[in-house]
NUMAR-322302 format. One record per residue: x, y, z of N, C-alpha, C in turn. Coordinates in pm, whole numbers, plus 32768, in hexadecimal, padded with zeros to 4 digits. Layout:
REM NUMAR-322302
XYZXYZXYZ;...
***
This chain:
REM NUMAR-322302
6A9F3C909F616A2C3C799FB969C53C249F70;699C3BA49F94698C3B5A9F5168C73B7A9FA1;687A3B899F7467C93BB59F93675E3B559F85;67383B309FC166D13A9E9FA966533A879F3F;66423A6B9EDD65C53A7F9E6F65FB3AC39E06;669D3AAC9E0866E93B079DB4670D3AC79D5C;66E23A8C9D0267173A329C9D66F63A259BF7;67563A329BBE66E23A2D9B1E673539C39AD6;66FB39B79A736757396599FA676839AE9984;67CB39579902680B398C989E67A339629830;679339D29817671439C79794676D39AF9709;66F9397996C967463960961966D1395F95C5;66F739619528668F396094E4665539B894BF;65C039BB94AA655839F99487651E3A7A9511;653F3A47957D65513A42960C65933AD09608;661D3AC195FC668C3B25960466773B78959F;664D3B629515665B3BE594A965F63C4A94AE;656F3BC5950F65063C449542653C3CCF958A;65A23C9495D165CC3D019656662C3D479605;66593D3495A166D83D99958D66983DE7952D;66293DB6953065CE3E5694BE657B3E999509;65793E789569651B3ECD95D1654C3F2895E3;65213F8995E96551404A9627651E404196AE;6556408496D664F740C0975D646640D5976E;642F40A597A7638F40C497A46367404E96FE;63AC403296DD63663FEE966763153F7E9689;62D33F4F962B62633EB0964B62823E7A95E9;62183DDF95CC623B3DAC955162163DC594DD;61983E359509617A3E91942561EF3ED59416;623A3EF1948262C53F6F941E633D3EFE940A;63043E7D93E863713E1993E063563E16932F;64013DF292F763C93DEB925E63473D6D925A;631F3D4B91EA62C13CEC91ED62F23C6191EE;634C3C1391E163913BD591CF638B3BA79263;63AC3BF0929F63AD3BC6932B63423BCC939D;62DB3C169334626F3C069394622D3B8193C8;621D3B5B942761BD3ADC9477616B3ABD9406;612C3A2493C560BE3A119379601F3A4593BE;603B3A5B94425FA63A6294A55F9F3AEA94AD;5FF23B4194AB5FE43BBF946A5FC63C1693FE;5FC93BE393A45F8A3C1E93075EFF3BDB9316;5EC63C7992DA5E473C7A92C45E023C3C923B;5DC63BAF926D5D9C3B9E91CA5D2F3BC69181;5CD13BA6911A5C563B7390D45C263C1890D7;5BC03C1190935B893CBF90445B683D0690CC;5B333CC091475B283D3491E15BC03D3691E5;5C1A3CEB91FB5C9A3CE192275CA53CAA92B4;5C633C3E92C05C4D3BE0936F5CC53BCE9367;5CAD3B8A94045D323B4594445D8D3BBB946C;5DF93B8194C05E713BDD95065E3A3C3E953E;5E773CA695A85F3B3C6895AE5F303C1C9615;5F343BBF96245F1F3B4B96865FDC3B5596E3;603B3B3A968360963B3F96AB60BF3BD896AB;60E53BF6971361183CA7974C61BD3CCA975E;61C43CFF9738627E3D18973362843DAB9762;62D23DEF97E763073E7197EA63783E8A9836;63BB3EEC97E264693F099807640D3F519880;64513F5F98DF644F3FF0995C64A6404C9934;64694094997E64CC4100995D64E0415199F0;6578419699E065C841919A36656B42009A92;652D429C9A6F64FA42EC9AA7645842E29AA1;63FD42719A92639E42749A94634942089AD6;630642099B2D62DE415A9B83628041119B2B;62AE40919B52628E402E9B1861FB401F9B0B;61BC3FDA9AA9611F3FC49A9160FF3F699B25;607E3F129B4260533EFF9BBD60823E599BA5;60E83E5D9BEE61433DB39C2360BE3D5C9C3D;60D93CED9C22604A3C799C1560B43C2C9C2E;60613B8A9C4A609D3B199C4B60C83AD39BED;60E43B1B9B5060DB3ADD9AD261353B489AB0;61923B929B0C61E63C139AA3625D3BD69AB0;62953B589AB963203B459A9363233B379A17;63013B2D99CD63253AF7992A62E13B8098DF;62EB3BE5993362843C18990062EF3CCC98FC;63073CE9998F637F3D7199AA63DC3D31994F;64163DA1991564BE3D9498EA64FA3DC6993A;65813DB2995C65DF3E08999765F43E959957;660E3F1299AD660E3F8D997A668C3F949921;66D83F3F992F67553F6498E967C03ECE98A6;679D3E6298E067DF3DDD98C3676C3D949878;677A3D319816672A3CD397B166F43C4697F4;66AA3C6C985C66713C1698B965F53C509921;65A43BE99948653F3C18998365653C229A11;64F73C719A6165193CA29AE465113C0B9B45;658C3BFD9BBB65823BAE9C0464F13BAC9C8E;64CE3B6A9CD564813B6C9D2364A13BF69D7B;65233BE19D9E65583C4F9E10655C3CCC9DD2;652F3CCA9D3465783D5D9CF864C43D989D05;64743D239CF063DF3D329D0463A73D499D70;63EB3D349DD463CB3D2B9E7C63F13DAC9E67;64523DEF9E5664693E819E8863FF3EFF9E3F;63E03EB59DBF636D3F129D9362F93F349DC0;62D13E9B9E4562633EBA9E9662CA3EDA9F20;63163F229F4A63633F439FA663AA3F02A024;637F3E719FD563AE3E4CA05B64353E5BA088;64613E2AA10E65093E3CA13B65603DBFA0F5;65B53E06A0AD66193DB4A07666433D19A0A5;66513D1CA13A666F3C7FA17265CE3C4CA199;65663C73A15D64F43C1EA17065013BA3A111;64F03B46A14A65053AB9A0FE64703A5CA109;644B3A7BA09C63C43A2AA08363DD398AA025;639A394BA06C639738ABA0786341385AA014;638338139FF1630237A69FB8635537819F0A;631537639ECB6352373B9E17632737C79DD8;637837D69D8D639538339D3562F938819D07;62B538329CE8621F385C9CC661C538A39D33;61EF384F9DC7619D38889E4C61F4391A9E50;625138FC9E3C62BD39C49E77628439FB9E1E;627439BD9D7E62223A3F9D3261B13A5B9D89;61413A129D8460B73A2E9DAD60B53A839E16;61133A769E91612C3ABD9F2C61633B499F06;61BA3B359E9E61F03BFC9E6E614A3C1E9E1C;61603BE89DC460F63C349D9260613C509DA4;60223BE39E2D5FC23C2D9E555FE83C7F9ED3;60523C919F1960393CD79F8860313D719F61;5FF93DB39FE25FDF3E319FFF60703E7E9FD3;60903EE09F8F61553F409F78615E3F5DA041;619E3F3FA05961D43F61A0EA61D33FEDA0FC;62144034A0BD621540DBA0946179413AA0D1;612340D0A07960A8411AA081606E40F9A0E3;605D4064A11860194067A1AD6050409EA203;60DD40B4A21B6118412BA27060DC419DA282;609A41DEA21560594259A2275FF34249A241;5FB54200A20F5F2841E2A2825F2741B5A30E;5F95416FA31A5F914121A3AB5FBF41BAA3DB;6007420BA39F60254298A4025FC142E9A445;5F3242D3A3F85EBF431FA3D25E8642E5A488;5E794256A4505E3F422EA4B25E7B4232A53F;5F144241A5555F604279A5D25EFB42CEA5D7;5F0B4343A5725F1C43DDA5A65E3543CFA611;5E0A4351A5D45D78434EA5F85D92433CA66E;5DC242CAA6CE5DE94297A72B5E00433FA795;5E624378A7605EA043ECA7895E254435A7A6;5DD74435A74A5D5F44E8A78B5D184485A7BE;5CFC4400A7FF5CAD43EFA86E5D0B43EDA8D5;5D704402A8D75DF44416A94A5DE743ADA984;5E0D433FA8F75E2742B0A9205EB4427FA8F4;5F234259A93C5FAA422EA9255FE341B7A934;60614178A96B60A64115A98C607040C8A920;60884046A921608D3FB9A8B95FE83FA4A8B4;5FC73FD3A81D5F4C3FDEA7E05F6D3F1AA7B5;5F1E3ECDA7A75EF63E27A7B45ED73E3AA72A;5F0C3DCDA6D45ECE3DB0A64D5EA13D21A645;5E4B3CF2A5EA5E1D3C7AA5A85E0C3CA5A529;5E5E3C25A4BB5E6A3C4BA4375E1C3BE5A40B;5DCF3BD6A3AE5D6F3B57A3465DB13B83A2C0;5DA63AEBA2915DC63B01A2085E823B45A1E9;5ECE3B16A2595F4C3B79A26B5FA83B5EA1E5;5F983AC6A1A75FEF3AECA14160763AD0A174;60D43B3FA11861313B38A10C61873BC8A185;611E3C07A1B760F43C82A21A61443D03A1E4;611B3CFFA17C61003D8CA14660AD3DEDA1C4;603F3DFBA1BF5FF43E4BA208602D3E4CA2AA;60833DFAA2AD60693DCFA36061173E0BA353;61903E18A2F261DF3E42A2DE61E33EDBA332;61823EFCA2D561543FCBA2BC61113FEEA34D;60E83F7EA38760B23FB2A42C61663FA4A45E;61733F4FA46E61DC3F23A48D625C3FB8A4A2;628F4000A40A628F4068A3F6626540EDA42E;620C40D2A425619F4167A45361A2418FA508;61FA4114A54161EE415FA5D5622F41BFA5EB;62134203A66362564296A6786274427DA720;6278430FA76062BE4303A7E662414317A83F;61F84315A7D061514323A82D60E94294A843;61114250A7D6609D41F0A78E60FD41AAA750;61144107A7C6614740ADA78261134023A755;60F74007A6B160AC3FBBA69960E93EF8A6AC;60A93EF2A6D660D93E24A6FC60803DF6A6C3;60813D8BA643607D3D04A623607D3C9CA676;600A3C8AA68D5FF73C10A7055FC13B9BA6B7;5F653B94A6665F293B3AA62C5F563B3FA586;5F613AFCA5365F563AD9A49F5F273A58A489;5EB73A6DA40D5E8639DAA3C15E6F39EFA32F;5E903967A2FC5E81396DA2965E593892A24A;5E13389CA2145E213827A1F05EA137BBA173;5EF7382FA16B5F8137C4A1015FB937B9A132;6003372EA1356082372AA19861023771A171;61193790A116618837FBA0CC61393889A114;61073896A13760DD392CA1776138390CA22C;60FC3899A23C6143386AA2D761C83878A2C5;61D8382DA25762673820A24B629C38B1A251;62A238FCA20B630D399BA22262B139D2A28D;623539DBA2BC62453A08A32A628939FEA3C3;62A33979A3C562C43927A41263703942A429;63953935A3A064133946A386647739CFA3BF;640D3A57A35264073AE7A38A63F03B1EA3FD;63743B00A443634B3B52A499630B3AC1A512;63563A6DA54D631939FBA5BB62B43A5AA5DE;62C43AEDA65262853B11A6A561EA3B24A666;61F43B19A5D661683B5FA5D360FF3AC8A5CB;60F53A57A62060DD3A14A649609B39C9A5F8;608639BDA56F60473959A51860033900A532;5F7E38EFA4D55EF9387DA4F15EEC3853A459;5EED37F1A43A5ED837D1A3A75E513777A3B9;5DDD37C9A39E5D693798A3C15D0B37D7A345;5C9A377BA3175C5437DDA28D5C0B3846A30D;5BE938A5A2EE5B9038FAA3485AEB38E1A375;5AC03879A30B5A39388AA2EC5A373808A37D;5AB03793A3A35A98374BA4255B0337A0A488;5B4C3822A4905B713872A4F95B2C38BCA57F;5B50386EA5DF5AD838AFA6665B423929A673;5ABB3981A69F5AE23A19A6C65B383A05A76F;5B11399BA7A55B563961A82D5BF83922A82E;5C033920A7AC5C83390FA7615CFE397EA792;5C8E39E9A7465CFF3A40A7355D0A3ABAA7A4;5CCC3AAAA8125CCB3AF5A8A75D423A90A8D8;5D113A05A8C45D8F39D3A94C5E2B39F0A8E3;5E2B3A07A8755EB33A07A84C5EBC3ABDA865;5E583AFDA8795EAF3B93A86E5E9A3BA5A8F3;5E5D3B41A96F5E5C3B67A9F25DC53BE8AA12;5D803C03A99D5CFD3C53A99B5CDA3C7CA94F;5C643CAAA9395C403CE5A8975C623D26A858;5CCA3D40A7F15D0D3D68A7945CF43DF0A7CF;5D1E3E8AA79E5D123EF0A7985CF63F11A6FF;5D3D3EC8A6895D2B3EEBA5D95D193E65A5F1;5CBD3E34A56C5CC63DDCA5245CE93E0EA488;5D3A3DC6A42E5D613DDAA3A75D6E3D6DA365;5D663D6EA2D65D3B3CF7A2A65CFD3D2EA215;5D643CF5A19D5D1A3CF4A1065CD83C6FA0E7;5C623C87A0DC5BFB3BFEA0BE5C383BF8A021;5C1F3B459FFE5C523B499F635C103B8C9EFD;5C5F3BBF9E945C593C2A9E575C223C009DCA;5C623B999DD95C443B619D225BCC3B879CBF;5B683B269D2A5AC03B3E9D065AA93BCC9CFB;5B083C339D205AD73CAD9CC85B123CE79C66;5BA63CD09C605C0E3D189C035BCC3D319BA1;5BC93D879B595BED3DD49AD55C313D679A76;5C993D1B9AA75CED3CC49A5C5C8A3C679A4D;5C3F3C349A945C223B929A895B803BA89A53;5B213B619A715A973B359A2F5A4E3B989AB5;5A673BB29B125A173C1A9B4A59933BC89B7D;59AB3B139BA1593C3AD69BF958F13B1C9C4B;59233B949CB4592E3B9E9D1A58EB3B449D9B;58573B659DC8582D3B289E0A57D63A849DF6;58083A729D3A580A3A259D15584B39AE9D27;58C839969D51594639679D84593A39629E2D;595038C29E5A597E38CA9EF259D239349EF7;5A27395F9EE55A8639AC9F195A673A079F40;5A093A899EC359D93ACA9EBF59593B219F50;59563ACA9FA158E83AACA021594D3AB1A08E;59C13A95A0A55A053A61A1095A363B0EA164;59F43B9BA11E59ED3BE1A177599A3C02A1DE;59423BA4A1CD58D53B85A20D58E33B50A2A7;594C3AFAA29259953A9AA2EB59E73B08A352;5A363B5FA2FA5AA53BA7A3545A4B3C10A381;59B43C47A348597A3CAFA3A659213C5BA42F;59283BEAA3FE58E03BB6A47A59643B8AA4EA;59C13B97A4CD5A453B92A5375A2A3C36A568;5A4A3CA0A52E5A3C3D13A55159D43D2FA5BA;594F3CF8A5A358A73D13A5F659013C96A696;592D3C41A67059353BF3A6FE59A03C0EA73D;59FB3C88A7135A7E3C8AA76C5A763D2AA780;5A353D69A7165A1E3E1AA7605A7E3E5CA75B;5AE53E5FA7025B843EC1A6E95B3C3F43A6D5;5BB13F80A72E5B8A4011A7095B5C4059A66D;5BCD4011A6285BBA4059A5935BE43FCFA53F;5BB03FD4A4CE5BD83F6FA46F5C133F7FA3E4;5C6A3F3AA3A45C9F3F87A3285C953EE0A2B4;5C2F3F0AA2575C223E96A2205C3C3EC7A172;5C8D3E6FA14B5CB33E91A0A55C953E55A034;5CA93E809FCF5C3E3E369F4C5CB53EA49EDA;5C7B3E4A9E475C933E679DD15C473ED09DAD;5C713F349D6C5C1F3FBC9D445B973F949CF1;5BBA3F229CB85B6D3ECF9C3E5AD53EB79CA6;5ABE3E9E9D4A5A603E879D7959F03EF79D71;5A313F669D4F59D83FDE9D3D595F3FD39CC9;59B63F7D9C6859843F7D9BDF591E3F089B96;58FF3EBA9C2E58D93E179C2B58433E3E9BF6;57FC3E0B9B4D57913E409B5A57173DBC9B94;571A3D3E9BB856CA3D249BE5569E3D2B9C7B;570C3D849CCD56D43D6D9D2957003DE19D49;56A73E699DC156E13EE29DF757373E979E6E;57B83E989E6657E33E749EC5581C3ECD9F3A;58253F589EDA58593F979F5957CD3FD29FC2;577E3FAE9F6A56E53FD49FD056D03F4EA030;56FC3EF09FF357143E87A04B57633E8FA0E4;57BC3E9DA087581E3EC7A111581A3F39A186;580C3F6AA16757C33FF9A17E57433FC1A1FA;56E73F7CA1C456A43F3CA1FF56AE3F00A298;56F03EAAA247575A3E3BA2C3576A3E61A33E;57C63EB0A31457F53F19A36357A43F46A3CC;574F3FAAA39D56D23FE3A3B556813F88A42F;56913F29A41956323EDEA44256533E9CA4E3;56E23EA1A4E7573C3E86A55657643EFBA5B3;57433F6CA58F575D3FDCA5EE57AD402FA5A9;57E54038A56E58854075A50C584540E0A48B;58784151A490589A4198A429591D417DA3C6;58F24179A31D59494141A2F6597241C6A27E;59D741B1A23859E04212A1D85A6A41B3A192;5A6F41EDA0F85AC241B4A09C5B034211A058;5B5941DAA01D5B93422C9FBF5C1C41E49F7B;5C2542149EED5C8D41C99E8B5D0C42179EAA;5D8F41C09EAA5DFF42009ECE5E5E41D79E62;5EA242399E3D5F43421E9DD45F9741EE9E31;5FCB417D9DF9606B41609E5E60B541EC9E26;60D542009D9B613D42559DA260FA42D29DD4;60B643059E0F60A543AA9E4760D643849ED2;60FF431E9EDD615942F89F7C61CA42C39F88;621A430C9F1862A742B19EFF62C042379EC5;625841E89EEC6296417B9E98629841939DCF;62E841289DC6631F41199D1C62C740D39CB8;623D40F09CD561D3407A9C89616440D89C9A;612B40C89C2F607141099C236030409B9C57;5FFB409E9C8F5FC4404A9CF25F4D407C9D02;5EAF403B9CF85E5540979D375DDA40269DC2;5DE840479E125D9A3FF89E7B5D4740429EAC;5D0340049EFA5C7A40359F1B5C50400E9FCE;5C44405FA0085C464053A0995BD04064A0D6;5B8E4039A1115B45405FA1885B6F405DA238;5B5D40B5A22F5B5940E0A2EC5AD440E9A335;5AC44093A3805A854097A3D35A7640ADA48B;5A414113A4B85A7E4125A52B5A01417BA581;59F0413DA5E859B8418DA65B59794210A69A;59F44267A64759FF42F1A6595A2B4311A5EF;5A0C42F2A5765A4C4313A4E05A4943ABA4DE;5A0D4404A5185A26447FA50B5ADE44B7A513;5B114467A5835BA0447FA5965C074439A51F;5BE443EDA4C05C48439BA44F5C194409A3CA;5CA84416A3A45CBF4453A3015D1643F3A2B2;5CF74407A2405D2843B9A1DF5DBF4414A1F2;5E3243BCA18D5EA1440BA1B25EC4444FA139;5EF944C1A13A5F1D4522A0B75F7B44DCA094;5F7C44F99FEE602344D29F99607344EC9FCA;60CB44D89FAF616844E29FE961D545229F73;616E44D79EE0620144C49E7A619144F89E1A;61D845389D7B618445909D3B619445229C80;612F45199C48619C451B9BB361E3455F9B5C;619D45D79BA861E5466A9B36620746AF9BB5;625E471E9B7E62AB47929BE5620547F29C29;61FC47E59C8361A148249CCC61A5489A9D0F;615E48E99D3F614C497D9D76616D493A9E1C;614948F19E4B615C48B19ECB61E348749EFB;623448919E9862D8483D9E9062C847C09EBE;627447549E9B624E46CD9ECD62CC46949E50;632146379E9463A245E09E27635B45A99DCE;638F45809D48632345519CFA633F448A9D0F;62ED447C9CC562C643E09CCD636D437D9CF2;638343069D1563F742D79CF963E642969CB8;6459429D9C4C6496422B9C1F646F419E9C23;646541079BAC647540DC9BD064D640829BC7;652C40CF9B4565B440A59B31661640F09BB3;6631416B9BCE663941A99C37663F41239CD5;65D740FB9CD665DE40809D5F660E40109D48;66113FDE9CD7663A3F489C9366F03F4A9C90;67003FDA9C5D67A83FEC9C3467F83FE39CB3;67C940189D1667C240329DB867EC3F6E9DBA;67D93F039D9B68173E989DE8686B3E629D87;68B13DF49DEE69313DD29D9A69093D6E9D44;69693D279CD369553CCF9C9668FF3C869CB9;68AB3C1B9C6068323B8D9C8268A83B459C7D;68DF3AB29CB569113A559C7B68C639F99C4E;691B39AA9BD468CD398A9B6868A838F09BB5;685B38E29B5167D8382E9B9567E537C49B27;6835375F9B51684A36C59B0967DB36C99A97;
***
């Protein structure tokens, strides 16, 4: 069975002797020194610099650290002397095996590694059924996605319908054309706009869903806050552009809204942003509430930590959704975490790349 994004090459060198000293769970300090990266050793009497370059085996019963757009060179395979393929990376954020994401090798990284784990918006998008449900509201709940990506988030709605509350993808936008591209590819119906948001009319996206959304969803870019990066936030265009998607929210009136961020936005010190937001919100009619979520306490194979806000109408009726999955043996018999060698071993061979 030959899987699309399934491909690696034959390592040699300095390359390969890294990987065959790696243990399980190892990085590049439990590498002899010899083989450590030069951007990794700590020099001069503080000991600056490194570990710039990052090296880790997986391991077979434990999920993977949090997948980025920079973790191919970066995962080892849980058990072979090579790094993880795109598709072996796609499944760590859950997506479905024949999802085939588009574009050069660098765009499929960026599209796996920023989207939403599929796994986990499932349980929220369940949350938000079960909201729909206690206003004894049913049939084909209307979506509009911003910012859709690679549709992680729009995946887990996707997922999350039941025999009560069925969720439709009517609208998606995003401004890369490699986002068009696998959406387009994956999912035609969910009707794609490759438009920046900040020139997107809210008149846009009624005539493509036929009326005003019921959810709007949508992760504004994340960067300007990560933990990983310089933490611009509202420093950075980017950083502002939720600004843009709450003023889509105030002119189209969805019942409830589900908007996502990097845990790192909590931690932004020049600006209160979640009082910001909070604000926003506030200010448009909507009760909002947040909260940080583990991918793995929801099955998926990755520590993952994101950060959600819900906003909604009648927020009295929305709960956040309980774990699912435990790290240790629990009093609650919750399964413990998966694997993320466990999901990787699960597909067949990569074939190898010229």
């Amino acid at each position: 069975m030959k899987l699309p994004n399934h491909e690696t090459r034959e390592y040699s060198g300095v390359v390969l002797e890294r990987m065959k000293h790696l243990p399980p769970g190892g990085k590049m300090g439990d590498l002899p020194e010899h083989l450590q990266h030069a951007s990794f050793i700590r020099t001069g009497e503080k000991k600056t610099g490194g570990p710039n370059m990052r090296l880790i085996r997986l391991e077979e019963h434990k999920p993977s650290l949090t997948v980025t757009a920079y973790i191919f060179n970066k995962f080892v395979h849980p058990k072979q002397d090579r790094y993880v393929t795109p598709r072996e990376a796609a499944v760590l954020q859950d997506f479905p095996i024949d999802y085939e994401f588009k574009g050069t090798l660098g765009q499929i990284h960026k599209q796996i590694g920023n989207a939403v784990p599929v796994g986990l918006a499932k349980e929220l998008a369940k949350e938000v059924a079960k909201y729909f449900e206690r206003l004894n509201l049913g049939g084909k709940i209307k979506i509009a996605s911003y910012f859709t990506g690679a549709g992680g988030l729009d995946l887990g709605f996707e997922q999350a319908s039941d025999n009560i509350v069925e969720f439709e993808t009517c609208f998606t936008s995003d401004i890369e054309k490699w986002a068009e591209a696998t959406i387009k590819h994956n999912r035609p119906e969910w009707n794609f706009h490759r438009e920046d948001i900040t020139e997107l009319c809210p008149s846009t996206v009624i005539r493509a869903v036929g009326k005003a959304p019921d959810v709007i969803i949508g992760g504004p870019p994340c960067q300007p806050f990560s933990v990983a990066g310089k933490q611009k936030a509202t420093n950075d265009p980017l950083g502002v552009l939720y600004r843009d998607y709450i003023r889509h929210v105030d002119a189209l009136k969805p019942e409830i809204v589900v908007m996502e961020n990097v845990y790192g936005l909590a931690q932004v010190k020049s600006a209160n942003m979640i009082e910001e937001i909070y604000k926003s919100f506030h200010d448009i009619g909507y009760d909002v509430t947040h909260r940080e979520l583990m991918a793995a306490d929801y099955g998926v194979p990755q520590k993952r930590r994101r950060l959600f806000f819900v906003a909604a109408k009648n927020l009295h009726y929305f709960q956040y959704p309980q774990p699912t999955h435990c790290e240790t043996e629990n009093l609650l018999g919750l399964p413990l975490y998966r694997g993320a060698g466990e999901a990787i071993l699960a597909l067949p061979e990569p074939s190898i790349r010229d």
